[in-house]
C-alpha positions as CSV (number, residue, x, y, z in Angstrom):
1,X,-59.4,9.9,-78.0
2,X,-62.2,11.8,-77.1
3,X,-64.5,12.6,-80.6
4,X,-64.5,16.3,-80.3
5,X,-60.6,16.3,-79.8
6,X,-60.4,14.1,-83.1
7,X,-62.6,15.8,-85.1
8,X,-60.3,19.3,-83.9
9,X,-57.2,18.1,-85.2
10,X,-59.1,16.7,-88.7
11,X,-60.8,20.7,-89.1
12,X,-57.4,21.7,-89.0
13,X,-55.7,19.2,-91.3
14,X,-54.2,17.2,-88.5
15,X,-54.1,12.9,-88.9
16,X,-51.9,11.0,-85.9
17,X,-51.0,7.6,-85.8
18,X,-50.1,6.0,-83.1
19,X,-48.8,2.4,-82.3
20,X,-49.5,-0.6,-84.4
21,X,-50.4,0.2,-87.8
22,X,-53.3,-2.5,-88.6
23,X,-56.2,-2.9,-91.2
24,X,-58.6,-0.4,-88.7
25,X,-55.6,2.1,-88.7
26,X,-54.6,2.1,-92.4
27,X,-58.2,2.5,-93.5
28,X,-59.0,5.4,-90.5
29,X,-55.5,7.1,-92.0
30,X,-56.6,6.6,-95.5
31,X,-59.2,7.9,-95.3
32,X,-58.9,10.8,-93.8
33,X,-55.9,12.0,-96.1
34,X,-58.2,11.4,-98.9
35,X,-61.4,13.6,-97.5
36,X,-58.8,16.4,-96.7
37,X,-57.2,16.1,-99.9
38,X,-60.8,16.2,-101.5
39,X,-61.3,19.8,-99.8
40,X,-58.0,20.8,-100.8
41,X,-55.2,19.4,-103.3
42,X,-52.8,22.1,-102.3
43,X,-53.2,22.7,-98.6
44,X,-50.6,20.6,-96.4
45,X,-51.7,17.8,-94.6
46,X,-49.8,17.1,-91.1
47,X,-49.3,13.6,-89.5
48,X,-48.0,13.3,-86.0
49,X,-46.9,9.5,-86.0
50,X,-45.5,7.4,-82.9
51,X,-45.3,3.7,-84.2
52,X,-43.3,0.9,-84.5
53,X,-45.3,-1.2,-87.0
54,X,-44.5,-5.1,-88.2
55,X,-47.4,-5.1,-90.7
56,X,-46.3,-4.3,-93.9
57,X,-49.7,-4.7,-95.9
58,X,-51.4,-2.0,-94.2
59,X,-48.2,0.2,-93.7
60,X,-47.4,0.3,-96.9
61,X,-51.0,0.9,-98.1
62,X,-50.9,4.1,-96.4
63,X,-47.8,5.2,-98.3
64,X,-49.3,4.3,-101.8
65,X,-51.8,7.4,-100.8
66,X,-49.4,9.4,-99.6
67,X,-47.5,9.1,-102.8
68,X,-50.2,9.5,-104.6
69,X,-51.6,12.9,-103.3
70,X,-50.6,16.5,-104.5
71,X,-50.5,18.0,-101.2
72,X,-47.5,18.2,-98.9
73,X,-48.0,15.9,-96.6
74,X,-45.6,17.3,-93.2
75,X,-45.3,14.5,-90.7
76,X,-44.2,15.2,-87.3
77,X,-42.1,12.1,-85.2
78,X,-43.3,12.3,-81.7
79,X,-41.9,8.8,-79.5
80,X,-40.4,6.5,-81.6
81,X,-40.9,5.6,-85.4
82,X,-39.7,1.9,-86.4
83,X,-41.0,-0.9,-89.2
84,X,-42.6,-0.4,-91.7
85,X,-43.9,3.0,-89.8
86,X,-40.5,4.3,-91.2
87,X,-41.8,3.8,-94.9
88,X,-44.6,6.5,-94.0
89,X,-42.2,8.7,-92.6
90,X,-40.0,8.7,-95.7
91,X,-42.5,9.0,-97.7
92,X,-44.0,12.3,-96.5
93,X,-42.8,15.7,-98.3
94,X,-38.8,16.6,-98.5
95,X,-38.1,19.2,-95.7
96,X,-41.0,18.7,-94.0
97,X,-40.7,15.7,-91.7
98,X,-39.9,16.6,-88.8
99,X,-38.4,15.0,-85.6
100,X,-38.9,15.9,-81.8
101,X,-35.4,16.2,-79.9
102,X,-36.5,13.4,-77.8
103,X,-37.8,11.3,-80.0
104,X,-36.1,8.5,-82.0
105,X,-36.2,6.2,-85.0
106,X,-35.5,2.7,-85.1
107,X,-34.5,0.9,-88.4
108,X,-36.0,-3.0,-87.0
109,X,-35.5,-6.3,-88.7
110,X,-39.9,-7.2,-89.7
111,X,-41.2,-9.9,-87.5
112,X,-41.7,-13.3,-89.5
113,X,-44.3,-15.7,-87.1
114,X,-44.2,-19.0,-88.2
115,X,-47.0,-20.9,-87.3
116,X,-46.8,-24.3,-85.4
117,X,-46.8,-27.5,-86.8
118,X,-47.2,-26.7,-90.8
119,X,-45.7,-28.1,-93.7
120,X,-42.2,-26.8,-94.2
121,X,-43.5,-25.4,-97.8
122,X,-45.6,-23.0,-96.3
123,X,-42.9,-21.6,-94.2
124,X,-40.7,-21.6,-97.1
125,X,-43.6,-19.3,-98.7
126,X,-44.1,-17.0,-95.3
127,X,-40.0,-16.7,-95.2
128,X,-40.3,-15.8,-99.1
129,X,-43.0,-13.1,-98.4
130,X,-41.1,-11.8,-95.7
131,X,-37.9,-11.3,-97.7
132,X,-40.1,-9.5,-100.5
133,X,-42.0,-7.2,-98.2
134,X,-38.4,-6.4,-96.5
135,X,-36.8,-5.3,-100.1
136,X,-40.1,-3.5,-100.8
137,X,-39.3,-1.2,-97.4
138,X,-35.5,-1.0,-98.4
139,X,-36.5,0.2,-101.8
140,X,-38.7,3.1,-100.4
141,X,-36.3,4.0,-97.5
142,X,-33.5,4.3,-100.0
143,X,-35.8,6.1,-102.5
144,X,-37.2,8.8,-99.9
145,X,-33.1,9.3,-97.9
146,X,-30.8,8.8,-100.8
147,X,-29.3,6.6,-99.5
148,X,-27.5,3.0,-101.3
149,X,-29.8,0.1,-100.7
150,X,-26.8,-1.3,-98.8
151,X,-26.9,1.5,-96.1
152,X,-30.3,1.0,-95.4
153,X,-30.2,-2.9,-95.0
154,X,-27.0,-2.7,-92.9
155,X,-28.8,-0.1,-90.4
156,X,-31.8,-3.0,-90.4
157,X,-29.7,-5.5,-90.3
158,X,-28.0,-3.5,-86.7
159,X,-31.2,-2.4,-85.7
160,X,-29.9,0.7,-85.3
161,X,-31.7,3.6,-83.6
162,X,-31.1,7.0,-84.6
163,X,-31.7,9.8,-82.8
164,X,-31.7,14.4,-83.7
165,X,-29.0,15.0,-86.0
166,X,-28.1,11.4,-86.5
167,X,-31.6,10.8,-88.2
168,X,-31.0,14.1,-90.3
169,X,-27.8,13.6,-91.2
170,X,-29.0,9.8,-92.3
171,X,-31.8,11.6,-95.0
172,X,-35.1,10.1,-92.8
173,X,-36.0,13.2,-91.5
174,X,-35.2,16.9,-92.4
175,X,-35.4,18.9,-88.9
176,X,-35.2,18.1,-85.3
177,X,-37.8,20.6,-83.5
């Protein structure tokens, strides 16, 4: 993205993230929803987000400062939203995340990689984190959409993909624009 596009959207409170959320991403995100809140702990903060993100560390780091923050955060689903991108959706403001009408959002089952040739105890232990870092995104996907822990693991479990009213009517987002 050209730097004098970016810095346009910052001046005017505006944070996108787009496709795999990683380390760079989370801190670039971070950060800039901590400068902004710095200049203002009541102004809203928008985030356009089109992601469907597998890593959970640095997904979920992002929604730890969202949490955290005074400001409503709006967030604005452009593409698709999936992973643990949906944990930064949910997290944002009540009634203000927003969906496009042609946009979608796809509760996925998180990616486990099991490296070749290792003892079986370490997979044990990467199977183990998985299962933890899954309940961890269940718990703040039924926090943010009121919905039973059950719901939410049976629409992972389906990999279902919800799109306009279907989304709203499930609690993930509020409007479809």
């Amino acid at each position: 993205m050209d730097k004098s596009f970016s810095e346009k959207l910052f001046r005017n409170r505006i944070i996108t993230i787009e496709g795999e959320i990683d380390a760079g991403v989370a801190s670039n995100v971070i950060s800039s929803l901590l400068v902004l809140s710095e200049s203002s702990s009541t102004a809203p903060i928008r985030i356009y987000i089109a992601s469907v993100s597998h890593y959970y560390t640095d997904a979920m780091a992002i929604v730890d400062v969202i949490e955290s923050l005074s400001n409503p955060i709006e967030c604005y689903v452009i593409g698709a939203v999936g992973g643990y991108a949906l944990a930064i959706l949910a997290s944002c403001t009540k009634g203000k995340r927003f969906m496009l009408k042609n946009s979608e959002i796809q509760f996925i089952q998180p990616l486990v990689v099991l490296k070749p040739r290792v003892q079986q105890t370490e997979t044990l232990i990467e199977v183990e984190e998985a299962r933890e870092e899954r309940a961890a995104l269940e718990a703040v996907l039924s926090e943010h959409t009121g919905k039973p822990l059950e719901e939410i693991q049976k629409a992972i479990d389906n990999n279902e993909i919800l799109t306009g009213e279907n989304a709203v009517a499930f609690g993930i987002v509020d409007k479809v624009i």
